[in-house]
Structure formats: structure tokens, C-alpha cells
MMTF fields as JSON, N, C-alpha, C and O atoms, coordinates in Angstrom:
{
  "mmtfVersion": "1.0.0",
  "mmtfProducer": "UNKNOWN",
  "numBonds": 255,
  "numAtoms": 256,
  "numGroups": 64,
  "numChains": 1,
  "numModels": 1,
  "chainsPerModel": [1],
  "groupsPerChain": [64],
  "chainIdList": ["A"],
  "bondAtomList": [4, 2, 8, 6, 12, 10, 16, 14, 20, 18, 24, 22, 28, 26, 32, 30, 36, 34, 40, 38, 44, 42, 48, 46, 52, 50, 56, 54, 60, 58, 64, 62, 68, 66, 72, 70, 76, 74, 80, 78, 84, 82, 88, 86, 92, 90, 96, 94, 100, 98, 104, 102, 108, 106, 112, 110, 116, 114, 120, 118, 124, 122, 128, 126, 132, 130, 136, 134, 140, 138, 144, 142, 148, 146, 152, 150, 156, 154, 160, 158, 164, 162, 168, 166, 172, 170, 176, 174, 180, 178, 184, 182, 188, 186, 192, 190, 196, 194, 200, 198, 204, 202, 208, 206, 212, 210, 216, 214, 220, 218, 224, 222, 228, 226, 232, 230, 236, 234, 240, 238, 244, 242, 248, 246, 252, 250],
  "bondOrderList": [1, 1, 1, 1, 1, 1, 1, 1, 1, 1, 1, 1, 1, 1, 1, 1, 1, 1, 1, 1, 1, 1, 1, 1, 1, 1, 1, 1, 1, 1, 1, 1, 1, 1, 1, 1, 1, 1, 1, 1, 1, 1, 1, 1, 1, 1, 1, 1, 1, 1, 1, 1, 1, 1, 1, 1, 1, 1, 1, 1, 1, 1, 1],
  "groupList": [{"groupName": "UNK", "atomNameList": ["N", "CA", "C", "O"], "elementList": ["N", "C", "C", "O"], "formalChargeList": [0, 0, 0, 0], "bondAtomList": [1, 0, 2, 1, 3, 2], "bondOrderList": [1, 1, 2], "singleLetterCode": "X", "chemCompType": "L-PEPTIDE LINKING"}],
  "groupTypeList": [0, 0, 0, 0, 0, 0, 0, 0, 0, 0, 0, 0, 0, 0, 0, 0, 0, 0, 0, 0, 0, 0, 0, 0, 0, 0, 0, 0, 0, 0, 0, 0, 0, 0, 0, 0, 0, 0, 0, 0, 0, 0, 0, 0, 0, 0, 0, 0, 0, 0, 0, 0, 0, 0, 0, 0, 0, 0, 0, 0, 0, 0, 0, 0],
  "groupIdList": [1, 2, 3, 4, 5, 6, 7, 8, 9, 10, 11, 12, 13, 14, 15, 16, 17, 18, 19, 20, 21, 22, 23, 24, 25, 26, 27, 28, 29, 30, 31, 32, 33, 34, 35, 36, 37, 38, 39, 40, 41, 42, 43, 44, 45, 46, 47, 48, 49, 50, 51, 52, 53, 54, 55, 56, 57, 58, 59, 60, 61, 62, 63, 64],
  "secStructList": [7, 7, 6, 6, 7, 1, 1, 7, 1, 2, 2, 2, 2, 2, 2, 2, 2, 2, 2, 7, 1, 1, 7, 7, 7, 7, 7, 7, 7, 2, 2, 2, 2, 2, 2, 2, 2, 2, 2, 2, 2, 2, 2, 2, 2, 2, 2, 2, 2, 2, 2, 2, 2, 6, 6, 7, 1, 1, 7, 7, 4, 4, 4, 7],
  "xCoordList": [17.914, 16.913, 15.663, 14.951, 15.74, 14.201, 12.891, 12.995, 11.284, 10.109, 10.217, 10.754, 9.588, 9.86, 10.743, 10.617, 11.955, 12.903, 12.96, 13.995, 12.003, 11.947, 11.397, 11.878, 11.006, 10.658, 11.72, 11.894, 12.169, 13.234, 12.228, 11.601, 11.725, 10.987, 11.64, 10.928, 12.953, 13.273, 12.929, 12.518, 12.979, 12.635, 11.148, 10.807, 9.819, 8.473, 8.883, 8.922, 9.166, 8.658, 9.2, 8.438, 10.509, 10.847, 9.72, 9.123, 9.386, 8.612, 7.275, 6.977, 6.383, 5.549, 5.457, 4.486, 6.665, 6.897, 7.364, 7.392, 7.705, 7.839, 6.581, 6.46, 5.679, 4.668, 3.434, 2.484, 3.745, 2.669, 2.972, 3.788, 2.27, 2.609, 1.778, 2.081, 0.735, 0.103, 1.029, 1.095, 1.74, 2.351, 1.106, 0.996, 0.493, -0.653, -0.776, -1.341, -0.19, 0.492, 1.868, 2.826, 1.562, 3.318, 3.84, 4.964, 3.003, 3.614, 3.258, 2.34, 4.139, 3.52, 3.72, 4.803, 2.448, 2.107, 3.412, 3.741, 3.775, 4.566, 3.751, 4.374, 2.091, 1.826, 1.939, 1.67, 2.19, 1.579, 3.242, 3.13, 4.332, 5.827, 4.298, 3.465, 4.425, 4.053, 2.981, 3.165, 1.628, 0.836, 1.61, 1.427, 2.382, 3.228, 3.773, 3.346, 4.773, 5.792, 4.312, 4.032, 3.684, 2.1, 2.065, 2.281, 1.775, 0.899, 2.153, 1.87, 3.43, 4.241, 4.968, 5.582, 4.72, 4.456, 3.611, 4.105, 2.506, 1.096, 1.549, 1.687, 1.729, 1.981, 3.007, 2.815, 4.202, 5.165, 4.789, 5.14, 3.714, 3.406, 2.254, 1.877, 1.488, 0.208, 1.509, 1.326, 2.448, 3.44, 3.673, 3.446, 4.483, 5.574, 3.96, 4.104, 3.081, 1.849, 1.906, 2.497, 1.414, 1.214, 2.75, 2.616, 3.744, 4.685, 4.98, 5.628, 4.482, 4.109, 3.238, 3.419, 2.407, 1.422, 1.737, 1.031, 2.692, 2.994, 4.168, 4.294, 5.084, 5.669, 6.924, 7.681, 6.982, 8.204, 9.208, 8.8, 10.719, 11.276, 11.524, 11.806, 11.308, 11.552, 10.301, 9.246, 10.744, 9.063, 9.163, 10.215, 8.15, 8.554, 7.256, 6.265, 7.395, 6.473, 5.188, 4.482, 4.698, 3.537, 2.746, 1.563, 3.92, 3.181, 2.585, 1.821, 2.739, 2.662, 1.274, 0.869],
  "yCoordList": [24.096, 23.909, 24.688, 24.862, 24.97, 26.329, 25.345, 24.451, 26.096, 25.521, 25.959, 27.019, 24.951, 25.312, 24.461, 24.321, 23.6, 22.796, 21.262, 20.665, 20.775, 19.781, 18.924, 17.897, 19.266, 18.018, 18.779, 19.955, 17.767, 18.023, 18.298, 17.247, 18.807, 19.0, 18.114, 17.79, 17.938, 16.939, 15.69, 14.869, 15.062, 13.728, 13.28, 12.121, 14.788, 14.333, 13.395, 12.165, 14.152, 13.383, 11.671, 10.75, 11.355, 9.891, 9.414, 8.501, 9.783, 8.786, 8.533, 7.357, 9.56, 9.484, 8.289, 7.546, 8.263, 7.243, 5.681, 4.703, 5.447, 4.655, 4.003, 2.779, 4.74, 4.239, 4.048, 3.266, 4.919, 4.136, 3.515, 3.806, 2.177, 0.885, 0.719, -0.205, 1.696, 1.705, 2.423, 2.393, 3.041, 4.237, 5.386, 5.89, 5.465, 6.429, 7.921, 8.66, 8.369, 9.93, 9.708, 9.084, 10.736, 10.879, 12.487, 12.784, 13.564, 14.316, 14.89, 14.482, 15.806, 16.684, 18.001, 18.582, 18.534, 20.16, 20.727, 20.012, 21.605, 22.696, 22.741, 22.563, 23.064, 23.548, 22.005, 22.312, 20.446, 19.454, 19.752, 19.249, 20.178, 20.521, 21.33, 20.781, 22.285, 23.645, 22.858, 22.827, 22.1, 20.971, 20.209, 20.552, 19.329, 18.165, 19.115, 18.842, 20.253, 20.432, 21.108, 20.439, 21.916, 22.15, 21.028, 21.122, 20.0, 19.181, 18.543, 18.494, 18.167, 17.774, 18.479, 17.86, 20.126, 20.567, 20.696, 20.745, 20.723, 20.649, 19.18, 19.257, 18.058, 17.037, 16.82, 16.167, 17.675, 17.778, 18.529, 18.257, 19.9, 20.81, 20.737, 21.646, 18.963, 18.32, 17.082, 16.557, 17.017, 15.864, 16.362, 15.926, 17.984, 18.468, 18.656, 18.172, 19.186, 19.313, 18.19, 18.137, 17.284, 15.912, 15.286, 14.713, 15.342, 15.143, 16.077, 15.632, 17.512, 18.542, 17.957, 17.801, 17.778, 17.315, 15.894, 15.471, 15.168, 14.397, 14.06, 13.072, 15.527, 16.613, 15.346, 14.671, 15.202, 14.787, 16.0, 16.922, 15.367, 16.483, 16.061, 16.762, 14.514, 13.925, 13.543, 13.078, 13.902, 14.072, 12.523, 12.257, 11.612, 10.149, 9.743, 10.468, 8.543, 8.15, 8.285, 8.662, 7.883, 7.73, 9.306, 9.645, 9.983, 11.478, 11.916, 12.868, 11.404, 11.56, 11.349, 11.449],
  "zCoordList": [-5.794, -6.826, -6.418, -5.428, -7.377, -6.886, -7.647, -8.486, -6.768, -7.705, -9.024, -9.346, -9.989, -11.429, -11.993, -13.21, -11.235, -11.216, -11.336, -11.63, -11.137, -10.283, -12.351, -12.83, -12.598, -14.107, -15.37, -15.688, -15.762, -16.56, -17.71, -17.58, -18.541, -19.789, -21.437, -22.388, -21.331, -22.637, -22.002, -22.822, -20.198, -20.221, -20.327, -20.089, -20.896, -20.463, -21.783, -21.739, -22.898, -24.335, -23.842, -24.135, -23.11, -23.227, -22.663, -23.233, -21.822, -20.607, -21.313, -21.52, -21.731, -22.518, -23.69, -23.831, -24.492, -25.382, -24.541, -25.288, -23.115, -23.169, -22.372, -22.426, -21.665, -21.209, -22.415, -22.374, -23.367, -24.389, -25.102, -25.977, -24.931, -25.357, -26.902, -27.656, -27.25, -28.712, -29.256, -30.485, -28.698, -29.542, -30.228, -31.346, -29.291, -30.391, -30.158, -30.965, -28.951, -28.476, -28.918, -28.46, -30.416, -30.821, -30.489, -30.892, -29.729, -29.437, -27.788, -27.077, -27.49, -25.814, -25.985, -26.048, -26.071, -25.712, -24.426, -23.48, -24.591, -24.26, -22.348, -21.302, -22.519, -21.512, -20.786, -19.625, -20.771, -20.002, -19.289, -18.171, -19.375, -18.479, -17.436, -16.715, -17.681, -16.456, -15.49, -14.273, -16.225, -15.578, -14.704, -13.536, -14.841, -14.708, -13.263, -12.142, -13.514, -12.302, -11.428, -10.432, -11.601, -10.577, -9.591, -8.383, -10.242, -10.034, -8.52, -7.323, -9.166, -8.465, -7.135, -6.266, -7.195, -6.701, -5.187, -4.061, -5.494, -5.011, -4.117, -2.896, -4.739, -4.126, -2.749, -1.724, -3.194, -2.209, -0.934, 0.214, -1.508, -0.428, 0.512, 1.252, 0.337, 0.801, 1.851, 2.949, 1.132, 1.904, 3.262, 4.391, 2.519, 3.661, 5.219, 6.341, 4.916, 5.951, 6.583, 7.662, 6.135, 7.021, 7.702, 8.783, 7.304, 7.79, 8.978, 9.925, 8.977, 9.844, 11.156, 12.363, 10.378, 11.674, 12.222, 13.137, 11.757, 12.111, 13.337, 14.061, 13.22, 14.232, 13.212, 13.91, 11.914, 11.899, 10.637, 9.93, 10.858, 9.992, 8.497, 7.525, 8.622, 7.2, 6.486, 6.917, 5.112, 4.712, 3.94, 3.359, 3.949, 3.79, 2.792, 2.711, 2.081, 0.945, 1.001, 0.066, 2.465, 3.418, 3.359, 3.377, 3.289, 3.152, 2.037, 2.2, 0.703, -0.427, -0.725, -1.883]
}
């Protein structure tokens, strides 16, 4: 799985609909996928560091 991979783009619209509980976002912009995998991204590559400096090889929740 390569970067770019990692958020499925047909499951943003479910999740979206099931966390809003008004129902009052009935749609998702194209660009909040490219936001979304960034972001998740960014997150993994702040993990894998501290798990680094942590001299370990498994990157664990704590790193997140």
C-alpha cells in the first residue's frame, strides 16, 4: 500500500453521515479525501519518530 492509500474515499461520505447526529452535513467536498489522508499521514510520520526515539521497532498507540 503506497501513501495516498490509506482512506478509502466512498467510506468518508458513510462515516460523515453516521457521526452526524443532526443530519445537517448532507454532502463532502472532493478536496476533505486529500485533507483527511495528509492529515493521517502526517500523523503516522510524527508516530514512526517517537517510536524512533524511543529505539523501538513497533510503532504503538502511545506514539500517535
Amino acid at each position: 500500500m503506497a501513501a495516498g492509500d490509506l482512506i478509502v474515499k466512498s467510506n468518508i461520505k458513510k462515516v460523515v453521515k453516521e457521526l452526524d447526529k443532526e443530519k445537517t452535513v448532507t454532502s463532502v467536498a472532493e478536496e476533505v479525501w486529500a485533507a483527511l489522508e495528509k492529515k493521517v499521514e502526517n500523523l503516522l510520520s510524527e508516530g514512526i519518530k517517537r517510536a524512533k526515539a524511543n529505539q523501538r521497532r513497533t510503532l504503538q498507540a502511545r506514539d500517535l
